[in-house]
C-alpha positions as CSV (number, residue, x, y, z in Angstrom):
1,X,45.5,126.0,116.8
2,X,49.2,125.1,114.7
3,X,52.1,125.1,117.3
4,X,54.0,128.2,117.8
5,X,57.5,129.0,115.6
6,X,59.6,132.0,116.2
7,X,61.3,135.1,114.1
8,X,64.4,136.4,115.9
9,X,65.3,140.0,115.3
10,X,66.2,143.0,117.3
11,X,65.2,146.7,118.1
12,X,67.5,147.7,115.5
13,X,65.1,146.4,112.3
14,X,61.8,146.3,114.4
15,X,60.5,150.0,113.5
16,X,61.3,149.1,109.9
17,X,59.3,146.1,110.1
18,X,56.2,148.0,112.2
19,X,56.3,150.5,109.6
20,X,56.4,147.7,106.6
21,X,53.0,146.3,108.9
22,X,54.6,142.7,107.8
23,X,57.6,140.5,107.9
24,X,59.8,140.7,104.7
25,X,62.3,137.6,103.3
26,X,65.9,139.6,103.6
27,X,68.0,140.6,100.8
28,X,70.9,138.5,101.5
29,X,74.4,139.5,100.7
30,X,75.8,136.6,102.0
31,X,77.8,134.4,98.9
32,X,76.4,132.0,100.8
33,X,72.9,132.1,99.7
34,X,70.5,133.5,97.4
35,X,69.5,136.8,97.2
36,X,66.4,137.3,97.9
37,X,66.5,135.2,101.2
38,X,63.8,133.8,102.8
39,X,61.8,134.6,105.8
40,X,63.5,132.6,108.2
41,X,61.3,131.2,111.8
42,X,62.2,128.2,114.4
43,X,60.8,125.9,116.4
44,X,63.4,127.0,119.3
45,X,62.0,129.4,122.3
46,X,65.2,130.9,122.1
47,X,67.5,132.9,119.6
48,X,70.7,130.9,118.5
49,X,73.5,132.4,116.4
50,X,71.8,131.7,112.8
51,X,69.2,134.3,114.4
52,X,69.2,138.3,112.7
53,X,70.6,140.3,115.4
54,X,73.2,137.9,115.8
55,X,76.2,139.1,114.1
56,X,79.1,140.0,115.8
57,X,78.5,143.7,115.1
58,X,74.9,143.2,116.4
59,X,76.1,141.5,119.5
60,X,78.5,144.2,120.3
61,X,75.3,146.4,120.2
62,X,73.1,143.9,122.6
63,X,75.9,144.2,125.4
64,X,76.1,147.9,124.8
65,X,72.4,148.1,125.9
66,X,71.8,149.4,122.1
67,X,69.2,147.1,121.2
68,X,67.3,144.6,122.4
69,X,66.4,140.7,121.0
70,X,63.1,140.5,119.4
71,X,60.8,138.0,119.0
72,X,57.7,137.1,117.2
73,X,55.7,133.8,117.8
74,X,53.9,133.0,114.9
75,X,51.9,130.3,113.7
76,X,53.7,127.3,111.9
77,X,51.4,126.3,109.8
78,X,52.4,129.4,107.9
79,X,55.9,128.1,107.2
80,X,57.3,125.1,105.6
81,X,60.0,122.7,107.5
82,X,63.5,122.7,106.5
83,X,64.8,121.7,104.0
84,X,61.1,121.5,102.1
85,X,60.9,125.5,101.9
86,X,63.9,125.1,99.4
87,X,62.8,122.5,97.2
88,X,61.2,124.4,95.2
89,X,64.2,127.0,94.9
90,X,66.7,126.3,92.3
91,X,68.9,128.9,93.6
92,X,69.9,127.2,96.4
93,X,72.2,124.5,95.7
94,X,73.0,121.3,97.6
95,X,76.4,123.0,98.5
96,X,74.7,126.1,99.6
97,X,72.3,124.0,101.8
98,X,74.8,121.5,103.4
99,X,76.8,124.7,104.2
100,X,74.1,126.4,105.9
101,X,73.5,122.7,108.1
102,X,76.9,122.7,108.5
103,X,77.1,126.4,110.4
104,X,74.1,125.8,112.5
105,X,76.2,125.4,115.6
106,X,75.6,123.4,118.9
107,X,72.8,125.8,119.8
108,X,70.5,125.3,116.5
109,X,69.5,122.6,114.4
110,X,68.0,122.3,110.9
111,X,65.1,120.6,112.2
112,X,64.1,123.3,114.1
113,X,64.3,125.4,111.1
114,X,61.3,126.7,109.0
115,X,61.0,129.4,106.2
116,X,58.7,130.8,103.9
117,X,59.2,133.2,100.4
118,X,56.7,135.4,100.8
119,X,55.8,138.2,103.1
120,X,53.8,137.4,106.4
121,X,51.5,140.1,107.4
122,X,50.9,141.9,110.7
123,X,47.6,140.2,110.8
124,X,49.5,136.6,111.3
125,X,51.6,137.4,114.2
126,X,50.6,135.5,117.4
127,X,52.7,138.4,119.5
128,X,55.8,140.1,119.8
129,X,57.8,140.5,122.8
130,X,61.6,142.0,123.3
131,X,64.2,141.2,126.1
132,X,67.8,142.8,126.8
133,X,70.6,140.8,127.4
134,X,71.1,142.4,131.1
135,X,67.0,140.9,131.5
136,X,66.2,137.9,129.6
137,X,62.5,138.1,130.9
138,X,60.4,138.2,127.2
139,X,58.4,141.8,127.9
140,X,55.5,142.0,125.5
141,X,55.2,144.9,122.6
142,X,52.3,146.5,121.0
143,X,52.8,145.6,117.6
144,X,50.5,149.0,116.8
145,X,53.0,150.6,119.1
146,X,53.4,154.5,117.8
147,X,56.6,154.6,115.9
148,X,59.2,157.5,116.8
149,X,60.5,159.2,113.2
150,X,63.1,161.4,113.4
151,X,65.6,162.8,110.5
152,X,69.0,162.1,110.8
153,X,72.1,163.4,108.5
154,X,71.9,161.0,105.9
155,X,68.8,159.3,106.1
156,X,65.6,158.5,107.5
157,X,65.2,157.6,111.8
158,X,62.7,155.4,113.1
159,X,62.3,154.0,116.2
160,X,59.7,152.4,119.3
161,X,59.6,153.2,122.9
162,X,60.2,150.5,125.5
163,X,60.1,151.4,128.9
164,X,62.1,154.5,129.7
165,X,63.9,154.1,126.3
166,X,63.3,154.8,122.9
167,X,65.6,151.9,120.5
168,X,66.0,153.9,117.3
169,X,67.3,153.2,114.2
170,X,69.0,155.0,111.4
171,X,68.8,153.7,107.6
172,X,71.6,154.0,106.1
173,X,71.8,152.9,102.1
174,X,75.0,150.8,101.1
175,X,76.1,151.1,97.6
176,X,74.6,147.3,96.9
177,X,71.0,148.2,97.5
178,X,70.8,146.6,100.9
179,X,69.9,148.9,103.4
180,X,72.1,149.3,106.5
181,X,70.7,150.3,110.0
182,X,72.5,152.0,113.0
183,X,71.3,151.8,116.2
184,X,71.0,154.1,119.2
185,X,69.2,155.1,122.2
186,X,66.9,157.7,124.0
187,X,66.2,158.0,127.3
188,X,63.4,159.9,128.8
189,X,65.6,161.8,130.9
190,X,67.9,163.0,128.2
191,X,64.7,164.1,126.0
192,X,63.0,166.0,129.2
């Protein structure tokens, strides 16, 4: 068996990607990079702040108890190492890539880095597993887990059950095309 690499995410875009039954490349609207992004995994056993979920916004919403860290182990012999998984992608430039090196931070490194252009299906994940920021023990999830849709004013709900709390999502579409999400929480006792 290929040693393990890992997809960061959160409760936030999990339903989506349960519902989706496979990991997408993002739509970046960074200037930074290239739209479509890639699917972005590392070698690292823990998130660092290059990691989805790791925007300020989203780790407001992590201290708030609004959504939990995700992670999926996956094989990495389904992604190529960094900088490779660019070579053969003339839209990123040698200024976008040395800027992306350059933000990595004390806590990540390029050569833990690994990506991949295409989708990766449900069938290719090792597991998936979600922690808080209160717990940092790595709980498993049920990547079949039955989703939770609900209707909200303005768009679509989804959302997955963990413990006594269900981490839901709202889409909300942005004027650029790239779907937003907003996060928030259900309790068991509040739905009794």
């Amino acid at each position: 068996m290929s040693a393990a690499v890992y997809h960061y995410t959160d409760t936030v875009r999990l339903p989506w990607i349960l519902q989706a039954a496979e990991l997408q490349p993002g739509r970046n609207v960074l200037k930074s990079r290239p739209a479509p992004d890639l699917l972005w995994a590392t070698a690292m056993p823990i998130p660092d702040k290059t990691a989805a979920g790791y925007s300020n916004e989203s780790l407001t919403a992590l201290r708030r108890g609004d959504t939990r860290t995700v992670r999926f182990t996956l094989r990495a012999d389904d992604f190529a190492v960094w900088p490779q998984v660019v070579a053969g992608c003339p839209a990123w430039t040698p200024a976008m890539i040395e800027a992306l090196e350059k933000s990595a931070g004390f806590r990540s490194t390029p050569r833990a880095w690994r990506g991949r252009i295409y989708p990766l299906p449900r069938s290719a994940w090792l597991s998936v597993e979600t922690r808080s920021i209160a717990d940092p023990t790595w709980v498993p999830l049920d990547p079949d887990a039955e989703l939770i849709d609900l209707s909200i004013e303005g768009g679509p709900a989804l959302g997955v059950q963990i413990g006594d709390y269900a981490y839901m999502s709202g889409k909300v579409p942005m004027p650029s095309g790239v779907a937003a999400y907003s996060p928030f929480v259900l309790s068991r006792r509040a739905a009794a």
